[in-house]
Gaussian input, Z-matrix of N, CA and C with variables (Angstrom, degrees):
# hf/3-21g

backbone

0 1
 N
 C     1     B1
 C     2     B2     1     A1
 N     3     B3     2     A2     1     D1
 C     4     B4     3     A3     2     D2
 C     5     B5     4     A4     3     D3
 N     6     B6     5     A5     4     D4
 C     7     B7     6     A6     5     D5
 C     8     B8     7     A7     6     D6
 N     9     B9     8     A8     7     D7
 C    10    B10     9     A9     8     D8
 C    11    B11    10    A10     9     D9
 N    12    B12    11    A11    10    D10
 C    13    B13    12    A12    11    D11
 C    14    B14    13    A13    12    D12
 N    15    B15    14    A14    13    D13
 C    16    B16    15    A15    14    D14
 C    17    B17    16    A16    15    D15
 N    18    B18    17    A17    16    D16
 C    19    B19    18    A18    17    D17
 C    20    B20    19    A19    18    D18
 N    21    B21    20    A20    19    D19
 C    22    B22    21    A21    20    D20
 C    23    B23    22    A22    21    D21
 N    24    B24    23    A23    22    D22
 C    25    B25    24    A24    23    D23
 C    26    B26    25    A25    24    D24
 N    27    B27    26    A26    25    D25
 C    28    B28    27    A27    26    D26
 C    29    B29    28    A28    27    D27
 N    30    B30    29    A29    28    D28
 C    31    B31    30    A30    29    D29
 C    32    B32    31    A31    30    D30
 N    33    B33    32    A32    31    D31
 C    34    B34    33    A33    32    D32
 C    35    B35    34    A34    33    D33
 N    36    B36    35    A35    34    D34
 C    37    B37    36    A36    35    D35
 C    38    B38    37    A37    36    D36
 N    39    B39    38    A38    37    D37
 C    40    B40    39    A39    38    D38
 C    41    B41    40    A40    39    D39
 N    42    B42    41    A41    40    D40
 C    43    B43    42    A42    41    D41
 C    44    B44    43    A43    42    D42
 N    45    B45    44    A44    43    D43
 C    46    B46    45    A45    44    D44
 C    47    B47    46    A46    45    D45
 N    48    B48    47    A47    46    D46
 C    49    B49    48    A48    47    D47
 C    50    B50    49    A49    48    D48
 N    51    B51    50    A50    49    D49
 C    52    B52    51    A51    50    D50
 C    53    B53    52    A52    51    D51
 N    54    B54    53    A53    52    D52
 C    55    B55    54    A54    53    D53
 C    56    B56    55    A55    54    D54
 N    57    B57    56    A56    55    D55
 C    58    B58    57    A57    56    D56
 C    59    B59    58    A58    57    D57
 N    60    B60    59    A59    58    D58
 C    61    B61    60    A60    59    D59
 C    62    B62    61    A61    60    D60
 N    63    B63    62    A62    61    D61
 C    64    B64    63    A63    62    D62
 C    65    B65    64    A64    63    D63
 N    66    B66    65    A65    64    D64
 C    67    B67    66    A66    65    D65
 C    68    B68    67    A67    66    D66
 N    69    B69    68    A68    67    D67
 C    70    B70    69    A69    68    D68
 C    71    B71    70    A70    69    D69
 N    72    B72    71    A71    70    D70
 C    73    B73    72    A72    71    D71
 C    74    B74    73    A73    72    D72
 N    75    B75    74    A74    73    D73
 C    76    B76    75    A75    74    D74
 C    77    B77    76    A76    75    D75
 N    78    B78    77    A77    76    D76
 C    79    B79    78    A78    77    D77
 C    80    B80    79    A79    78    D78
 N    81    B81    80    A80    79    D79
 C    82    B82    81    A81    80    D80
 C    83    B83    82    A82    81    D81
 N    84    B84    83    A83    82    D82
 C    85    B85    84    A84    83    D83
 C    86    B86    85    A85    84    D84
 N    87    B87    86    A86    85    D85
 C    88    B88    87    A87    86    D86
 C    89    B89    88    A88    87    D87
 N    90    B90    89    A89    88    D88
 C    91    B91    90    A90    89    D89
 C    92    B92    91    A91    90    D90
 N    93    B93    92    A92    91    D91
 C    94    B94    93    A93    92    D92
 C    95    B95    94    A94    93    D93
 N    96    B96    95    A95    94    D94
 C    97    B97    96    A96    95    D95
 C    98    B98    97    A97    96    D96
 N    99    B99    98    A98    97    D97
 C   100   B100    99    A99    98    D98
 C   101   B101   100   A100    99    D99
 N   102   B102   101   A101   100   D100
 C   103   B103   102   A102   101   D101
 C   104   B104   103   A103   102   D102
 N   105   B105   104   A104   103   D103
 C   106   B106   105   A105   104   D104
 C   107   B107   106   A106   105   D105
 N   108   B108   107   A107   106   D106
 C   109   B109   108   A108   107   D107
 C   110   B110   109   A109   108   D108
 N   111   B111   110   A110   109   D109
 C   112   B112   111   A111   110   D110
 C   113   B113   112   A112   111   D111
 N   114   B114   113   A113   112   D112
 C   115   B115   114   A114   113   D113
 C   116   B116   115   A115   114   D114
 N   117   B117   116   A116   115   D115
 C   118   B118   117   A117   116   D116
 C   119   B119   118   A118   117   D117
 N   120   B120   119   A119   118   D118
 C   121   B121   120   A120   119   D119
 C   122   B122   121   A121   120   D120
 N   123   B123   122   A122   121   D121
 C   124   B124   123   A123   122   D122
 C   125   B125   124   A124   123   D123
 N   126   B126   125   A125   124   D124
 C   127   B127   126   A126   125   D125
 C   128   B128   127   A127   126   D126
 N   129   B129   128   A128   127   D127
 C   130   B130   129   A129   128   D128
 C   131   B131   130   A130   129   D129
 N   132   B132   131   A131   130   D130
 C   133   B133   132   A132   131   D131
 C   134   B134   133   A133   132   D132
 N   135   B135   134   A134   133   D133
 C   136   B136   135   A135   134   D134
 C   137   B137   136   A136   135   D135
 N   138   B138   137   A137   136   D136
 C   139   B139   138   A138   137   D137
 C   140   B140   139   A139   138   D138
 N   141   B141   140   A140   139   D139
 C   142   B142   141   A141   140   D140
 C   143   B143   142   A142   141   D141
 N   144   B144   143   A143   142   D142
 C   145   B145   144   A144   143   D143
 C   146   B146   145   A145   144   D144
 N   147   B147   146   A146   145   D145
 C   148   B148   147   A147   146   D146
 C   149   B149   148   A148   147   D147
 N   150   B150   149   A149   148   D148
 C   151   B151   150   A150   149   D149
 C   152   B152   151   A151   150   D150
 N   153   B153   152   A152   151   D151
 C   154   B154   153   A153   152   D152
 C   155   B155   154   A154   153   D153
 N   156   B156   155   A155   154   D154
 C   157   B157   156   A156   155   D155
 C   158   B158   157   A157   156   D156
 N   159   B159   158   A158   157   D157
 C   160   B160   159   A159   158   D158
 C   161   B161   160   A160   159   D159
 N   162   B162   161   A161   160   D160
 C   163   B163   162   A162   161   D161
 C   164   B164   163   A163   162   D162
 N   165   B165   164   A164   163   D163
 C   166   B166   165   A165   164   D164
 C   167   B167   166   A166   165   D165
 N   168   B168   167   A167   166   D166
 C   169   B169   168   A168   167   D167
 C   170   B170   169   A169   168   D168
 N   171   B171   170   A170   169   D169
 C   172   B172   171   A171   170   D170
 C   173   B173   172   A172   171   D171
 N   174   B174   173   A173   172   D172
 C   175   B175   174   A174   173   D173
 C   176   B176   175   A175   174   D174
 N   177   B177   176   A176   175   D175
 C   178   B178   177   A177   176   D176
 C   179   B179   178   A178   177   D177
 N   180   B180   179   A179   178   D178
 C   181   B181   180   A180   179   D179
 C   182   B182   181   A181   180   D180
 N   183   B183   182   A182   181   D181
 C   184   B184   183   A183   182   D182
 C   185   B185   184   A184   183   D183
 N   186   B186   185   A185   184   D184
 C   187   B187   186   A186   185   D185
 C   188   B188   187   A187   186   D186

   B1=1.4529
   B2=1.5202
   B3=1.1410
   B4=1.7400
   B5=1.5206
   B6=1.4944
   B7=1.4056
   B8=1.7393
   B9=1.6551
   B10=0.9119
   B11=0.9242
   B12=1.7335
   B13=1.6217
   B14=1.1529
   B15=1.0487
   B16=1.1830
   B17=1.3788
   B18=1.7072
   B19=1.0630
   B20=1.5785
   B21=0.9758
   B22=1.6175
   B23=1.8218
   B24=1.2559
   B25=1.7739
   B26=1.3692
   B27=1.3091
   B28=1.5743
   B29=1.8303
   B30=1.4793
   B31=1.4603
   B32=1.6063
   B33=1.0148
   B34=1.5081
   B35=1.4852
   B36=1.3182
   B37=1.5100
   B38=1.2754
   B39=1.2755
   B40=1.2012
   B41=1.5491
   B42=0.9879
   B43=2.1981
   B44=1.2010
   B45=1.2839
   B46=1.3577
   B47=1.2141
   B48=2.0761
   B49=1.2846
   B50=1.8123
   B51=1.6585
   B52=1.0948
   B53=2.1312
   B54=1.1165
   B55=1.6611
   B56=1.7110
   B57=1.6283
   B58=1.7709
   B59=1.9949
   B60=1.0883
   B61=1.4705
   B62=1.7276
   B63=1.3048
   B64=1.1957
   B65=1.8811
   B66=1.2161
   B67=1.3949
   B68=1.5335
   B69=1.5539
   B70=1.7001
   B71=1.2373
   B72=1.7923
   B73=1.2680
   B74=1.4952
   B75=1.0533
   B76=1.6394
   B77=1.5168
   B78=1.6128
   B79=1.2233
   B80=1.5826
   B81=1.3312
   B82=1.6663
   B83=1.3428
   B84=1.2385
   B85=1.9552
   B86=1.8311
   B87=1.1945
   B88=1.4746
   B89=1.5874
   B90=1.1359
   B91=1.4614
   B92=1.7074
   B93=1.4402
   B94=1.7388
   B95=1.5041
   B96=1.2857
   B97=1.7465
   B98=1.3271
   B99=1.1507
   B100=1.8733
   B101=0.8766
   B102=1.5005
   B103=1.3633
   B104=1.5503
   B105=1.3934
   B106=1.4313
   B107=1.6422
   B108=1.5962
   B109=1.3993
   B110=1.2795
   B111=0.9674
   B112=1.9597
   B113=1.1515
   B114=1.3301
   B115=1.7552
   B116=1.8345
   B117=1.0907
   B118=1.3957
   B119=1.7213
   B120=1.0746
   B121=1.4922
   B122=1.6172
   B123=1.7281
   B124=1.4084
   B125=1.7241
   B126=1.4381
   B127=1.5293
   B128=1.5266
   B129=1.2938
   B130=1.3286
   B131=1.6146
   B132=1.6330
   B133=1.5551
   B134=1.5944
   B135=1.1160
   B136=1.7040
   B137=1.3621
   B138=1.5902
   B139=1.3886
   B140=1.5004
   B141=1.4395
   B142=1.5700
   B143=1.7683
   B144=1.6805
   B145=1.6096
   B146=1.4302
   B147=1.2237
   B148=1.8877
   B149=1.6604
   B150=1.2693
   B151=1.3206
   B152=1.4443
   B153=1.3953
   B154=1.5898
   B155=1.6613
   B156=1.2340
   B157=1.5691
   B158=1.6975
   B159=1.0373
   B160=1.8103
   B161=1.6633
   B162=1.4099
   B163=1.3792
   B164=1.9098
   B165=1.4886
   B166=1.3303
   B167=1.4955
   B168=1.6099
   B169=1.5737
   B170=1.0479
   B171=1.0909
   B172=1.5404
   B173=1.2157
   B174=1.5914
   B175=1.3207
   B176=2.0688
   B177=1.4535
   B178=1.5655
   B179=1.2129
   B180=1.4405
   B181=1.6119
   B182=1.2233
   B183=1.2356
   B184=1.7041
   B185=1.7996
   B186=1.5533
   B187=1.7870
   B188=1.3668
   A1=107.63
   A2=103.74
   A3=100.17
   A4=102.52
   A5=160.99
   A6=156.84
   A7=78.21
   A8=127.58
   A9=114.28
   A10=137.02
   A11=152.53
   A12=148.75
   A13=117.74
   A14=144.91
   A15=142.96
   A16=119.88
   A17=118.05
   A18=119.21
   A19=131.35
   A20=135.28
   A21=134.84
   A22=106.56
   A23=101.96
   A24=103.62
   A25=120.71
   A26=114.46
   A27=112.22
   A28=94.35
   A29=105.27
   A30=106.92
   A31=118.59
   A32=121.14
   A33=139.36
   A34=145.43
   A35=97.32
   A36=100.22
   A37=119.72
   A38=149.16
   A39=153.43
   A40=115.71
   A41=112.12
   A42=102.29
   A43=107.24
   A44=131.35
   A45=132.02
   A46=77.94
   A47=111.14
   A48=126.70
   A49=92.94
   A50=115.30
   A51=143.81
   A52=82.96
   A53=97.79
   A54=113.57
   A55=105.17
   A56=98.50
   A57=90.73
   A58=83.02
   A59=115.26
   A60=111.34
   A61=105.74
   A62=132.19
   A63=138.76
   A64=83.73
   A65=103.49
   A66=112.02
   A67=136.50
   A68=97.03
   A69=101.89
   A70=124.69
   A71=98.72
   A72=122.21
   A73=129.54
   A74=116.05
   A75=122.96
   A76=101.51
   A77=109.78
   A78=115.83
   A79=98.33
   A80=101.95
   A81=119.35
   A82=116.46
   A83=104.30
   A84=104.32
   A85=119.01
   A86=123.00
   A87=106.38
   A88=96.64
   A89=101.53
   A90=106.67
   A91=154.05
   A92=90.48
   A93=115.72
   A94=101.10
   A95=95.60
   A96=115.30
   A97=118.45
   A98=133.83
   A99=142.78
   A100=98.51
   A101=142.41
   A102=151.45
   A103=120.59
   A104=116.29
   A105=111.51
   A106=94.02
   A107=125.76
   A108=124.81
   A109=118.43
   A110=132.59
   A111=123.76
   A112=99.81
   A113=124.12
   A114=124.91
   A115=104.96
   A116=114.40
   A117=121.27
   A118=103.15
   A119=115.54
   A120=139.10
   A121=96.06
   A122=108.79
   A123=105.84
   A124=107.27
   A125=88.35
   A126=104.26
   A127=125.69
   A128=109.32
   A129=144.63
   A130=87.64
   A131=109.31
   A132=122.74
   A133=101.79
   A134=144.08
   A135=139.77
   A136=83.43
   A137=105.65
   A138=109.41
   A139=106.66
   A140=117.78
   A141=126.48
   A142=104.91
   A143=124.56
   A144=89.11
   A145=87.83
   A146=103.19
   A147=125.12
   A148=114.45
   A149=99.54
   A150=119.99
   A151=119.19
   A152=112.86
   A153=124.27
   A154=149.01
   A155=109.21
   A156=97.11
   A157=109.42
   A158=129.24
   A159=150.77
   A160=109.90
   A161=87.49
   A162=100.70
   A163=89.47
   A164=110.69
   A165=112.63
   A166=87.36
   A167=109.12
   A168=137.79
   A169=132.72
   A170=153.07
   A171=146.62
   A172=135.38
   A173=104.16
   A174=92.52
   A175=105.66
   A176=93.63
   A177=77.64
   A178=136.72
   A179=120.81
   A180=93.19
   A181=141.18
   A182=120.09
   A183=119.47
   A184=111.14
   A185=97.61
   A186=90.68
   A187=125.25
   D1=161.15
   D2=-164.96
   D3=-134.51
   D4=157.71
   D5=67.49
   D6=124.92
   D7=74.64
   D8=142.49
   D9=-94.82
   D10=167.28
   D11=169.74
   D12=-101.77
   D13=141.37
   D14=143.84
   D15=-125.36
   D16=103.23
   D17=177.69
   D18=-121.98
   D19=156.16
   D20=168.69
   D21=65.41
   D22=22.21
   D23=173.55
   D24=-75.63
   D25=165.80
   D26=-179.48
   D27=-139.08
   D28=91.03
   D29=170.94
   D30=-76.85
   D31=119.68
   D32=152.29
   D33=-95.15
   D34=124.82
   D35=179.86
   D36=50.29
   D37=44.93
   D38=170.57
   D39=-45.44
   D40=136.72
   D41=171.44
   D42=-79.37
   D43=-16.53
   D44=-142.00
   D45=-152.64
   D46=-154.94
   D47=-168.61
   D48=-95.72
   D49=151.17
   D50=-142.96
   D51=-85.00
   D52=-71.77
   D53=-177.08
   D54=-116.45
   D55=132.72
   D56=-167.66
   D57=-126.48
   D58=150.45
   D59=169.36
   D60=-157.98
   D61=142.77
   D62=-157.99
   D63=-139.60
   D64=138.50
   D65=168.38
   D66=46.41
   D67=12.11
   D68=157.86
   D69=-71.66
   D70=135.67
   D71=151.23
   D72=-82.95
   D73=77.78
   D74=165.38
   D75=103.15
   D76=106.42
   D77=172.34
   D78=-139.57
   D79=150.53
   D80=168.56
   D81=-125.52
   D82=122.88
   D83=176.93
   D84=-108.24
   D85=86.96
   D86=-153.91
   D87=-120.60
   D88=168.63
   D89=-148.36
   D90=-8.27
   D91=70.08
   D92=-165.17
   D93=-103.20
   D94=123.06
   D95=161.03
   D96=-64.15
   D97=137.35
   D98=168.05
   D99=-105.49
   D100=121.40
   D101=141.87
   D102=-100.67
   D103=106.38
   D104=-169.69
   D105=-142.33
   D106=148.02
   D107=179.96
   D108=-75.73
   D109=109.37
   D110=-165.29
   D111=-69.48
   D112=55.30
   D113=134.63
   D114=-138.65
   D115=23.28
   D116=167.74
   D117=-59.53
   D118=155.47
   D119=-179.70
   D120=-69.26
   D121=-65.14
   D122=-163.75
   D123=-144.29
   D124=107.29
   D125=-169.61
   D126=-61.87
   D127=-50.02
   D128=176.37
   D129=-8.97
   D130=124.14
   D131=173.29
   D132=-107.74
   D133=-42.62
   D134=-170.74
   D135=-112.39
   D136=151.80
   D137=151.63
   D138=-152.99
   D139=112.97
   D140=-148.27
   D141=-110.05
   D142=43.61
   D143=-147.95
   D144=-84.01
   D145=159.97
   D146=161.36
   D147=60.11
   D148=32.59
   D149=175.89
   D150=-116.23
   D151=119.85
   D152=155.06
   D153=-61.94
   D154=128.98
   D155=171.98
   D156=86.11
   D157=33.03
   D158=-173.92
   D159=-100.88
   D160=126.85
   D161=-162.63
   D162=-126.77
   D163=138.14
   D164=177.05
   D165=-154.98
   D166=113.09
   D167=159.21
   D168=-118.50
   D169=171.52
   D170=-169.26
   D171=5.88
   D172=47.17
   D173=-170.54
   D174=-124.90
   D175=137.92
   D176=172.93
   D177=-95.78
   D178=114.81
   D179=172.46
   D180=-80.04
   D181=10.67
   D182=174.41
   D183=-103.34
   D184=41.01
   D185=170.12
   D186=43.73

């Protein structure tokens, strides 16, 4: 996958990880909220493995 965006999102409660991506080329995540309960199992909001060119700005993770 190549030059995705992700912008102005409001992730919630995920079971798992919020955004999962394996082998991107060129992604930007800019100003996205993480909302997860700090007794969740597995918090993890980005998850970028073996991917190039990742950009993470303005984004909050404590909702």
């Amino acid at each position: 996958m190549r030059s995705i965006t992700y912008s102005g999102v409001w992730l919630r409660n995920a079971a798992n990880f919020h955004v999962a991506m394996n082998r991107v080329e060129g992604a930007t995540f800019w100003s996205l909220t993480i909302d997860s309960p700090a007794d969740a199992r597995n918090t993890d909001g980005i998850d970028v493995r073996a991917s190039q060119d990742v950009t993470i700005t303005h984004t909050d993770p404590y909702g």
